[in-house]
KELUM-371651 format. One record per residue: residue number from 1; x, y, z of N, C-alpha, C in turn; chain. Coordinates in Angstrom, 3 decimals, always signed. Each point is the difference from the previous one (the first is absolute). Layout:
REM KELUM-371651
SITE   num        n_X        n_Y        n_Z       ca_X       ca_Y       ca_Z        c_X        c_Y        c_Z   cadena
SITE   NUM          X          Y          Z          X          Y          Z          X          Y          Z        A
...
***
This chain:
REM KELUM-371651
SITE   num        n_X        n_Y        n_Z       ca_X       ca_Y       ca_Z        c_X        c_Y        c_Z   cadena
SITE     1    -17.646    -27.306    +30.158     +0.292     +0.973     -1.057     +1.412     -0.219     -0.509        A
SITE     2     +0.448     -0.135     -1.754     +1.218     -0.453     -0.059     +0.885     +1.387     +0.031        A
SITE     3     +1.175     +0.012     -0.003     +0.798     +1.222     -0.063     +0.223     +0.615     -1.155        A
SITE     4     -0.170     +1.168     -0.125     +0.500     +0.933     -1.029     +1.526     +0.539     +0.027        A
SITE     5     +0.798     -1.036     -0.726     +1.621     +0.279     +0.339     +0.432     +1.180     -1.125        A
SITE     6     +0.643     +0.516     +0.858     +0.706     +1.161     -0.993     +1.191     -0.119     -0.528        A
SITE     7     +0.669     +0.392     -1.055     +2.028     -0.139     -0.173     -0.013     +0.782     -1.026        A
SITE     8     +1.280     +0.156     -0.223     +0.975     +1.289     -0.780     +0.095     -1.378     -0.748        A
SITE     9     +0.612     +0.205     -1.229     +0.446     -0.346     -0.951     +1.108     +0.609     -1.045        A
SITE    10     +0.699     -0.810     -0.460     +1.465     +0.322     -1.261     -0.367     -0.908     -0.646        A
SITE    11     -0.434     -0.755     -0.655     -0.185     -0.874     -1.173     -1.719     +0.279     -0.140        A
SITE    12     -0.442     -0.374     -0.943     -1.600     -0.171     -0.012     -0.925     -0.919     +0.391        A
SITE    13     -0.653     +0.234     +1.206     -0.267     -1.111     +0.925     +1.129     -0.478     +0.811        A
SITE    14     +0.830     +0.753     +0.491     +1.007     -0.767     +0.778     -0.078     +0.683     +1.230        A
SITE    15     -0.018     -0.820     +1.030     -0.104     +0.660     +1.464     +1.041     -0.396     +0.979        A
SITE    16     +0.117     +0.990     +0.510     +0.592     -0.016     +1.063     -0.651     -0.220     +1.645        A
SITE    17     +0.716     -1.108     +0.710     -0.431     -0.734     +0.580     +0.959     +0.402     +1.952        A
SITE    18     -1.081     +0.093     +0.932     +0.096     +0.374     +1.119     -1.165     +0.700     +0.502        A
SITE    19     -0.185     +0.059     +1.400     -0.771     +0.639     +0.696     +0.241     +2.139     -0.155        A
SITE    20     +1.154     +0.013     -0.290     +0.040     +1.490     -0.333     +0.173     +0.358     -1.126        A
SITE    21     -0.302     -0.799     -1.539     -0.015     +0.839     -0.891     -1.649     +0.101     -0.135        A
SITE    22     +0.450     +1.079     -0.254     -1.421     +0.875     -0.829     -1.672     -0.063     +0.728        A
SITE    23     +0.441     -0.736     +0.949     -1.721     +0.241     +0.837     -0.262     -1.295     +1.014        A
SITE    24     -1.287     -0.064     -0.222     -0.380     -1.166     +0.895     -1.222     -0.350     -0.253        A
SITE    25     -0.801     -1.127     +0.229     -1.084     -0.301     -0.129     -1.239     +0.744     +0.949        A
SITE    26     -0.949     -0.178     -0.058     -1.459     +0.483     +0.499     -0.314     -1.429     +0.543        A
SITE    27     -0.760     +0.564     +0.917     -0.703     -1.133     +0.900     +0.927     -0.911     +0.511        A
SITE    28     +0.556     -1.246     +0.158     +0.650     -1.207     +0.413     +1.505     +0.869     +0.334        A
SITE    29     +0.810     +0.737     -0.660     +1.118     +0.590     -0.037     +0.717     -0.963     -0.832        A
SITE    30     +0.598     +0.694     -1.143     +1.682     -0.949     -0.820     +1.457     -0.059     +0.544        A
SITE    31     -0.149     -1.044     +0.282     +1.791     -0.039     +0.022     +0.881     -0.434     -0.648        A
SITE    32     -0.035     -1.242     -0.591     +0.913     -0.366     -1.306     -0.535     -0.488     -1.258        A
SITE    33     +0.426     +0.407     -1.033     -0.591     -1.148     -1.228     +1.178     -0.624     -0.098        A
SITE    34     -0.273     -1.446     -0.075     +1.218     -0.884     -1.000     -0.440     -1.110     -0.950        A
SITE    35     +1.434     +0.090     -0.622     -0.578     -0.870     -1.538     +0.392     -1.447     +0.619        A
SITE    36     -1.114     -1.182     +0.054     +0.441     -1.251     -0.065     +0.044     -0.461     -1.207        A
SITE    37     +1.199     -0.261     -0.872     +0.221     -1.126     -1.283     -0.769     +1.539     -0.630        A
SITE    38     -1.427     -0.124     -0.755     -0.338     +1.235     -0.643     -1.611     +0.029     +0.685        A
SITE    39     -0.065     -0.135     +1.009     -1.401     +0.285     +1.153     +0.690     +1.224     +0.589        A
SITE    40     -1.689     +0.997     +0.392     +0.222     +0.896     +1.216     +0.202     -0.390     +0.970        A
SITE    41     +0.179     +0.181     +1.101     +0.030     -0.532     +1.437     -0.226     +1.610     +0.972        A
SITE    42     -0.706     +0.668     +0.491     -0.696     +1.190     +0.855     -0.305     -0.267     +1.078        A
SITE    43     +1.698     +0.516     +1.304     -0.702     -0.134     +0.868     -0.297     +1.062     +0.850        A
SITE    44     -1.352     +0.239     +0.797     -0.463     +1.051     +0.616     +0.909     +0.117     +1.641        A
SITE    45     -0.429     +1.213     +0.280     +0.811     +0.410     +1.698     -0.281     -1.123     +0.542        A
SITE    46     -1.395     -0.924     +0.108     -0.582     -0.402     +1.079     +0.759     -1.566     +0.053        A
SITE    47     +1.133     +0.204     -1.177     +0.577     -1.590     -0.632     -0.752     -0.948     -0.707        A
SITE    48     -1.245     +0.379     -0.338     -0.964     -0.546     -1.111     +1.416     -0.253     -1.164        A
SITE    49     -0.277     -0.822     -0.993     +0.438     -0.391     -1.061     -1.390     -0.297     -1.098        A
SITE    50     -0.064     +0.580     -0.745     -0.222     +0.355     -1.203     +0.473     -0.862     -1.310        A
SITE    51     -1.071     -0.955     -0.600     +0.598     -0.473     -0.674     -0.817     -0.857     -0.924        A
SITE    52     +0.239     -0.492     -1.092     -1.124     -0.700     -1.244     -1.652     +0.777     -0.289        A
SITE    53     -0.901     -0.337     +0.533     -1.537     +0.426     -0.182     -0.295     +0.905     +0.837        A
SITE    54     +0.900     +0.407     +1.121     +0.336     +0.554     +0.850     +0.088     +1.543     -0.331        A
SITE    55     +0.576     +0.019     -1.391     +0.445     +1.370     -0.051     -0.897     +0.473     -1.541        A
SITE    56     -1.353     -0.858     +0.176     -0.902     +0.287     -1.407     -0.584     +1.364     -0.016        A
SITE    57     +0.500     +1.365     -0.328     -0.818     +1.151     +0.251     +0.285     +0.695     +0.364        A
SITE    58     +1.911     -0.247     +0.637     +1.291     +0.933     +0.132     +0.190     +0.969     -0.924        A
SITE    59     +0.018     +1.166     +0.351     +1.206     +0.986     -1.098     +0.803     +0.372     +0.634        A
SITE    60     +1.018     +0.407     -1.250     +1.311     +0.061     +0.289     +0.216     +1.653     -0.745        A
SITE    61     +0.469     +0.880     +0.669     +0.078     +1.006     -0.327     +1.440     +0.426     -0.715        A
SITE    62     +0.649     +0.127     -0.843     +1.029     +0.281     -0.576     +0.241     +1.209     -1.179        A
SITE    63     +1.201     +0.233     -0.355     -0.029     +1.004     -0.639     +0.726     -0.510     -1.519        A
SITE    64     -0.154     +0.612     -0.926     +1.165     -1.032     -1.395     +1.028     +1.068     -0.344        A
SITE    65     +0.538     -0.014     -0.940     +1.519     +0.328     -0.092     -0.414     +1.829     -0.702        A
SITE    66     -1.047     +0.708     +0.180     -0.635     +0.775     -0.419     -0.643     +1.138     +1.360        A
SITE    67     +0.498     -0.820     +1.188     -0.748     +0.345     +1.144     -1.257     -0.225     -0.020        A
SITE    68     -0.495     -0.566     -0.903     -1.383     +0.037     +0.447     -0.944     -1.001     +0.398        A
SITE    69     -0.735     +0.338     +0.704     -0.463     -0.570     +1.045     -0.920     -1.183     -0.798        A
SITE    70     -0.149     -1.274     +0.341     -0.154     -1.154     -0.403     -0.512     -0.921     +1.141        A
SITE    71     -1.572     -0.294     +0.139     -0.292     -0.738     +1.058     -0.459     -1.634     -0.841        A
SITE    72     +0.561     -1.114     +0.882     -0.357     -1.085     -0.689     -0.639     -1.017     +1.003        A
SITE    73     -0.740     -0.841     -0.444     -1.409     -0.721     +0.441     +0.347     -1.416     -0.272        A
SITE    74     +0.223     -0.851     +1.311     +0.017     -1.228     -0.471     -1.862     -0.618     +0.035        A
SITE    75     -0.221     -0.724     -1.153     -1.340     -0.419     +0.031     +0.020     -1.533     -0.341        A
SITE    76     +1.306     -0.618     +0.170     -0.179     -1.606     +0.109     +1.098     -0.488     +0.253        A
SITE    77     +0.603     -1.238     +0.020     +1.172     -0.688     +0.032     -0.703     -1.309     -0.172        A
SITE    78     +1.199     -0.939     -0.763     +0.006     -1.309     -0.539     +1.144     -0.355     -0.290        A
SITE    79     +0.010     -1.523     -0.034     +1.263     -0.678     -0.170     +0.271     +0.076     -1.778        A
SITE    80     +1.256     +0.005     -0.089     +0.291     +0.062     -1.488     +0.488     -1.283     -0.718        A
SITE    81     -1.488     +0.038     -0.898     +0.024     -1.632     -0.491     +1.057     -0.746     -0.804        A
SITE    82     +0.673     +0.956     -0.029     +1.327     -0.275     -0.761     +1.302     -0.538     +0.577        A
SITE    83     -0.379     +0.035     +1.476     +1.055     -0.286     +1.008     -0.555     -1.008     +0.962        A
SITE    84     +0.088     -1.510     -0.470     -0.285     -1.223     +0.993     -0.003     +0.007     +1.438        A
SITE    85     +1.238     +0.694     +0.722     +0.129     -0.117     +1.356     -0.767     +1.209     +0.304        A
SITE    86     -1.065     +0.933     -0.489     -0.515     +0.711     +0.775     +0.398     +1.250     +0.389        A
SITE    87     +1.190     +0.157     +0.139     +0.542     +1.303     +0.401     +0.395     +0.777     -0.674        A
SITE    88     -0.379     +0.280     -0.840     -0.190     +1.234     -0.726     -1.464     +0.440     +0.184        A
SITE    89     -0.293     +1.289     +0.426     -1.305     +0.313     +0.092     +0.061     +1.608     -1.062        A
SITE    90     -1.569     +0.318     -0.431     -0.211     +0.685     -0.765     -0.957     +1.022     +1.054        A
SITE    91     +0.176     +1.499     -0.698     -1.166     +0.673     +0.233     -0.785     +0.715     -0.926        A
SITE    92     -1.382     +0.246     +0.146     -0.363     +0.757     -0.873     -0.403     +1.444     +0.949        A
SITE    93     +0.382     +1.070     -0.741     +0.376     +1.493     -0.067     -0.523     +0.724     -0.754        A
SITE    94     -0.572     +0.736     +0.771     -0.639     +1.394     -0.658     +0.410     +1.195     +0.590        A
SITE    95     -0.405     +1.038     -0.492     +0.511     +1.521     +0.180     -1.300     +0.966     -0.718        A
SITE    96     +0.004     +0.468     +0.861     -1.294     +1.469     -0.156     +0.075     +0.280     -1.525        A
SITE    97     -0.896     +0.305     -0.255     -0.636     +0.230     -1.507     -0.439     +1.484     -0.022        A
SITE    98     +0.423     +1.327     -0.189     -0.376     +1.176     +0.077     -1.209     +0.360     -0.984        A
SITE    99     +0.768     -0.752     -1.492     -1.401     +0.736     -1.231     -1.074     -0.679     +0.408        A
SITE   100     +0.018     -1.437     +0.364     -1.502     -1.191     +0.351     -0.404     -0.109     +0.927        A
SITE   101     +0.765     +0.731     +0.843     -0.816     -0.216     +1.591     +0.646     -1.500     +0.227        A
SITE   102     -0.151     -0.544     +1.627     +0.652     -0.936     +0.135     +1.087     -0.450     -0.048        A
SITE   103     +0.177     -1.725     -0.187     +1.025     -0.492     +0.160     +0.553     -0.624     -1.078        A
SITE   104     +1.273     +0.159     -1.239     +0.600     -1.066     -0.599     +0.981     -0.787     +0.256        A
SITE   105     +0.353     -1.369     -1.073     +0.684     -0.658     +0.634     +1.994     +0.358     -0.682        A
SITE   106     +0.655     +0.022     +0.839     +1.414     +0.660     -0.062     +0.560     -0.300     -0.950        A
SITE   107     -0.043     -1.004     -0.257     +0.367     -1.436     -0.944     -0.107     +0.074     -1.457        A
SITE   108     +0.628     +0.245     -0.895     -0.598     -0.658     -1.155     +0.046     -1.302     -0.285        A
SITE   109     -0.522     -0.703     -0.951     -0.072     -1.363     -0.408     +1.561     -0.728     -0.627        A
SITE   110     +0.233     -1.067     +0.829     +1.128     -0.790     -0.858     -0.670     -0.934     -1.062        A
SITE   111     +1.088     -0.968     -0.288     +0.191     -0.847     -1.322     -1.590     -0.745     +0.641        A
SITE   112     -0.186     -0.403     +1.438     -1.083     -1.204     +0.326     -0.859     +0.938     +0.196        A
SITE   113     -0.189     +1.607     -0.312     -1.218     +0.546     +0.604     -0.008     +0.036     +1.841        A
SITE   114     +1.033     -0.623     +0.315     -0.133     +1.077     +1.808     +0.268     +1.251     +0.316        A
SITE   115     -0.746     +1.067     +0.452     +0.066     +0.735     +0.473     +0.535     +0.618     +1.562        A
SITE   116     +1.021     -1.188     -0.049     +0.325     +0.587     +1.806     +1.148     +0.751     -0.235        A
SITE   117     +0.473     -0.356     +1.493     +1.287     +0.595     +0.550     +0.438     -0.751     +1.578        A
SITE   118     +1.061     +0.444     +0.258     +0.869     -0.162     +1.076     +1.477     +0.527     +0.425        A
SITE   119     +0.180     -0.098     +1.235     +0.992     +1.295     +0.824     +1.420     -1.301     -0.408        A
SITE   120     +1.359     +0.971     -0.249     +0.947     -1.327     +0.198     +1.061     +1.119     +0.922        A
SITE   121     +0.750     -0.638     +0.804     +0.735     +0.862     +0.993     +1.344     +0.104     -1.216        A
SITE   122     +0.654     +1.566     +0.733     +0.978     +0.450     -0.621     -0.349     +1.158     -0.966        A
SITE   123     +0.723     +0.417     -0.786     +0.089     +1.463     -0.891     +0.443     -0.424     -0.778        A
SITE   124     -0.552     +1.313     -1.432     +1.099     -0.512     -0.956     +0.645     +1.083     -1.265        A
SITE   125     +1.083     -0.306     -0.054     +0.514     +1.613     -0.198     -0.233     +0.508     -1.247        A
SITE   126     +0.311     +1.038     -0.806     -0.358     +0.643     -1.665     +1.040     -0.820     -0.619        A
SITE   127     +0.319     -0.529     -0.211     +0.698     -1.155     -0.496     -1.105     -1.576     -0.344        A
SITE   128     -0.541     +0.045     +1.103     -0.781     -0.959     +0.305     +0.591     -1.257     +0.573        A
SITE   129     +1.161     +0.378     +0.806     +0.205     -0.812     +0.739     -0.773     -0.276     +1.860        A
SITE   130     -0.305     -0.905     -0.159     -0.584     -0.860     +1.335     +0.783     -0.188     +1.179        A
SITE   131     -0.205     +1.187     +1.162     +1.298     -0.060     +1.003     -0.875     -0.332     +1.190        A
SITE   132     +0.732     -0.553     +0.699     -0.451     +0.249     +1.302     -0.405     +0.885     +1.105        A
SITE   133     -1.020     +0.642     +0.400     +0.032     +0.906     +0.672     -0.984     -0.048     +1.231        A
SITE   134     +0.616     -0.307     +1.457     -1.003     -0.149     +0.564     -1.027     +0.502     +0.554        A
SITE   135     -1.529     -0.202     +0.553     -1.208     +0.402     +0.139     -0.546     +0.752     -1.161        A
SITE   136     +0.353     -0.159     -1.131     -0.176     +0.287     -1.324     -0.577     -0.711     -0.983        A
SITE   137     -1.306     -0.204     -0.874     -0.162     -0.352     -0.395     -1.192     +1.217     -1.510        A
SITE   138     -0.114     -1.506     -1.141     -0.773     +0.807     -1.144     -1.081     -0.967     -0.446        A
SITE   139     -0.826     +0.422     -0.515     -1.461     -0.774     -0.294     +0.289     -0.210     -1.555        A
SITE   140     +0.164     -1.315     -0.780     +0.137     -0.067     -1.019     -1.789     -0.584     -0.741        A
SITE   141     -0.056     -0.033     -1.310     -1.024     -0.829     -0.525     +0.353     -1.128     -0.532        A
SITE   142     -0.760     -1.050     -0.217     -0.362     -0.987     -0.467     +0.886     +0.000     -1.624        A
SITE   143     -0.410     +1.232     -0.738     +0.342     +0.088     -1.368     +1.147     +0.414     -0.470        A
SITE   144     +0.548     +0.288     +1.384     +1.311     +0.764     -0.165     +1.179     -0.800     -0.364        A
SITE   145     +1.100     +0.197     +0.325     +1.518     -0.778     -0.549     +0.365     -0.622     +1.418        A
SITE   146     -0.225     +0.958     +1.253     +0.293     -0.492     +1.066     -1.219     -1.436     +0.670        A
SITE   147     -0.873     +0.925     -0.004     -0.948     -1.028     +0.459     +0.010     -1.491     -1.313        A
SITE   148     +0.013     +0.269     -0.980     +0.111     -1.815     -0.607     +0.976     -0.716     -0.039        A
SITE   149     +1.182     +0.763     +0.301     +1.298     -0.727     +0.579     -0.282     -0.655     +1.186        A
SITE   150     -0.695     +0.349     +1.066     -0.498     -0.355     +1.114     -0.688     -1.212     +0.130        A
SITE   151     -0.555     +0.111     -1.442     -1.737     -1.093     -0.531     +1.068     -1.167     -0.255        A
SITE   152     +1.064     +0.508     -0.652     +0.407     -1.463     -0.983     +0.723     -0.882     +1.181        A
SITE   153     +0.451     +0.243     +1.282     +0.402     -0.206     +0.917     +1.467     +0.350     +0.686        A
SITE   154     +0.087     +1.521     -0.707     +1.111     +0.247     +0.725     -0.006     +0.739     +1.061        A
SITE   155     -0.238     -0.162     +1.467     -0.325     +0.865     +0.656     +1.045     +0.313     +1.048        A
SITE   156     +0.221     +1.131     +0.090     +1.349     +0.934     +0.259     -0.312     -0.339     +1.613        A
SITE   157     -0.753     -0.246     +0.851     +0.266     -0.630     +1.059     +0.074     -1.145     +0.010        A
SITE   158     +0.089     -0.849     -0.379     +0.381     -1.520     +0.244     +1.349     -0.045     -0.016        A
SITE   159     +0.133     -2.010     -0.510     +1.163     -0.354     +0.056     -0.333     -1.095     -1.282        A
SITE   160     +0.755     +0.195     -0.957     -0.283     -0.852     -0.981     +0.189     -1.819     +0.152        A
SITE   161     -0.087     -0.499     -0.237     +0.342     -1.589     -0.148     +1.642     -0.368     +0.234        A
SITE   162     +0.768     +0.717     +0.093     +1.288     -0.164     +0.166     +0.416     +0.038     +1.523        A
SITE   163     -1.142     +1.487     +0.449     +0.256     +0.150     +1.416     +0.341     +1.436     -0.259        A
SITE   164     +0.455     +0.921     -1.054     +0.465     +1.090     +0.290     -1.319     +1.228     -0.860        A
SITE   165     +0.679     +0.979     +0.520     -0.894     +1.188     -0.207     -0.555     +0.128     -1.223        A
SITE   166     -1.639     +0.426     -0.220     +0.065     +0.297     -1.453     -0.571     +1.150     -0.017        A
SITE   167     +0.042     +0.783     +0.308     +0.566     +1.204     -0.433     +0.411     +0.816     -0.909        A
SITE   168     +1.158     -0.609     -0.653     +1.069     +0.285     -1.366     -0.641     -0.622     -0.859        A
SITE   169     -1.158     -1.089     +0.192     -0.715     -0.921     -0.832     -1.317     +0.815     -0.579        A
SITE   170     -0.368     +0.833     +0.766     -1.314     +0.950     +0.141     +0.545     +1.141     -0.761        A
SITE   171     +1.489     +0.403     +0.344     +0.091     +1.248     -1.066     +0.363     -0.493     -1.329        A
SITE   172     +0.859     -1.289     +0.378     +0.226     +0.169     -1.744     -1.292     -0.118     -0.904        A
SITE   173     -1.320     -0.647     +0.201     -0.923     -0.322     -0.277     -0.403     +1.442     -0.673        A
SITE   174     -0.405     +0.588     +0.938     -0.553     +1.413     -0.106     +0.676     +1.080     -1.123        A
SITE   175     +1.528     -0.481     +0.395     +0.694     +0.465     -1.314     -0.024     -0.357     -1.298        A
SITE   176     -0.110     -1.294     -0.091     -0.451     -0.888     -1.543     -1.466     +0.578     -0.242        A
SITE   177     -0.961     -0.315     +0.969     -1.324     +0.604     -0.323     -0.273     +1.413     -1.059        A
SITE   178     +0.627     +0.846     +0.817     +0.199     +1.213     -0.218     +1.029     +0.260     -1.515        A
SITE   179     +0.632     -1.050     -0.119     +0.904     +0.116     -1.216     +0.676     +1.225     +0.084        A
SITE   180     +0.974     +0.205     +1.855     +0.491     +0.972     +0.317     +1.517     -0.540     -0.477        A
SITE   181     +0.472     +0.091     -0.874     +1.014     -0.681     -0.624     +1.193     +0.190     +1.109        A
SITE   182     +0.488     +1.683     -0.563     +1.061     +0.358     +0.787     +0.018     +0.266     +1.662        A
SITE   183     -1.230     -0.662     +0.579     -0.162     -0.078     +1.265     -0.058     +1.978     +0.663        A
SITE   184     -0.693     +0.985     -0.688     +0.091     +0.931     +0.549     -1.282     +0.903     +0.145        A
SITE   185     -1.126     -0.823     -0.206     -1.098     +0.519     +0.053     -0.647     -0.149     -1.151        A
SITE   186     +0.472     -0.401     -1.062     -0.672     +0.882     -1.287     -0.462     -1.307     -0.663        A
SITE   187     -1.472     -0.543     +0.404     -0.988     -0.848     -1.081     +0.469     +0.069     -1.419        A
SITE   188     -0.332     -0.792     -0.122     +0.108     -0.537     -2.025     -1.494     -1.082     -0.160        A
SITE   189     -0.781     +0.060     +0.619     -0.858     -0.695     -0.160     -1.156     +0.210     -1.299        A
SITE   190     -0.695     -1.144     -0.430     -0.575     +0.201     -0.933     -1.369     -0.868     +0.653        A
SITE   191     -1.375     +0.548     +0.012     -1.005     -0.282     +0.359     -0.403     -1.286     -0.624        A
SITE   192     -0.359     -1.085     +0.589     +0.094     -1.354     -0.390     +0.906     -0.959     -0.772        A
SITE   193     +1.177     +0.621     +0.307     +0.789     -0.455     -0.419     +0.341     -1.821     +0.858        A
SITE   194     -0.036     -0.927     -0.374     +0.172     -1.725     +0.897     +1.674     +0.304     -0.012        A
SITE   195     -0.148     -0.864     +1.508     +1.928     -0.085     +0.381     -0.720     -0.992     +0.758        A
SITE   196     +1.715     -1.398     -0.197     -0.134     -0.897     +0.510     +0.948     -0.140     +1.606        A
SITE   197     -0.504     -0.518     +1.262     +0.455     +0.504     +0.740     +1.044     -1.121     +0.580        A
SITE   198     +1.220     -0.126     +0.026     +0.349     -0.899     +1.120     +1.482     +0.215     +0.405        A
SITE   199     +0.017     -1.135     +1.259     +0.749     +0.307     +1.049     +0.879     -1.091     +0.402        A
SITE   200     +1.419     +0.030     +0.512     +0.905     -1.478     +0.401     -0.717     -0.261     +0.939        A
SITE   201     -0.859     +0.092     +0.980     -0.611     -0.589     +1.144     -1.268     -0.524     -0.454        A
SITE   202     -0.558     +0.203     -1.256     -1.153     -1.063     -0.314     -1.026     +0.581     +0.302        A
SITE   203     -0.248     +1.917     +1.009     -1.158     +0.270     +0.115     -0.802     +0.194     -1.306        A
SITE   204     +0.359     +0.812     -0.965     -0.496     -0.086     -1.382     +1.238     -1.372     -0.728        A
SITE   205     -0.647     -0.827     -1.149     +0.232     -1.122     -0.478     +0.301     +0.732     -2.086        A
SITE   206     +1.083     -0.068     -0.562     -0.612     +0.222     -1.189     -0.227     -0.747     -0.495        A
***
């Protein structure tokens, strides 16, 4: 039986991570979630680890910036074809459907039509800055500013081609995305609007 993990939340979809926030699992018992790169990783009392196909049928119980209560359903994972070495993985996500009965999926559609999502560790503040915060993490989408910064290959846990953090590579991204000019939260974006992307390390090429 997989676990039904519970957490508090301050961002939307963002959880907080330990054996004493906000509950515990049924059946197996929860003890930690952690983010590998942007994978779950769930491990139970018994030291089970939890992890890829492993966790097909998990919910995750959370609350959004509204208090309100928000349960989410992983119903797949796959590698993201956009990322050669593999490690970037995707999920697809749903959440209870009250008017239809059932289950929809969390996600709306990006530029390629994916509908996923995935967890990236850390917080991030009304500013929209990307801090560090540990056993903390937030579930972004596919279509979002964060998650395709992620796609194009900037991923805030690695280490870029130089050797150093990218990180600062992932926010500035997110910030251009967002056409958060003055860096303080506030989008300027225009819905299909093309931007060309690149970088001194050659991950994007212009």
């Amino acid at each position: 039986m997989l676990p039904r993990v519970h957490f508090l939340s301050s961002l939307v979809l963002a959880a907080y991570l330990g054996s004493g926030t906000g509950g515990g699992a049924v059946a197996a018992g929860f003890r930690e979630v952690t983010i590998a790169g942007n994978a779950f990783r769930i491990t139970l009392d018994d030291g089970r680890v939890l992890a890829g196909r492993d966790l097909l049928g998990a919910e995750l119980d959370t609350e959004d910036t509204d208090g309100k209560a928000l349960t989410v359903r992983i119903d797949g994972i796959e590698p993201d074809p956009l990322d050669p070495t593999g490690e970037t993985v995707l999920y697809a996500l749903s959440t209870p459907d009250p008017g239809a009965g059932g289950w929809k999926n969390l996600c709306d559609p990006g530029p390629d039509g994916l509908r996923m999502g995935f967890p990236l560790a850390g917080t991030w503040t009304a500013t929209g800055e990307h801090v560090p915060d540990p056993g903390s993490f937030a579930i972004t989408c596919t279509a979002g500013a964060i998650g395709k910064c992620v796609r194009f290959g900037y991923k805030p846990w690695a280490a870029g081609p130089d050797g150093s953090s990218m990180w600062d590579l992932h926010q500035a991204c997110v910030r251009m995305v967002r056409a958060d000019y003055c860096g303080d939260g506030q989008g300027h974006t225009r819905t299909g609007t093309r931007i060309d992307i690149y970088d001194h390390l050659g991950i994007q090429r212009e």
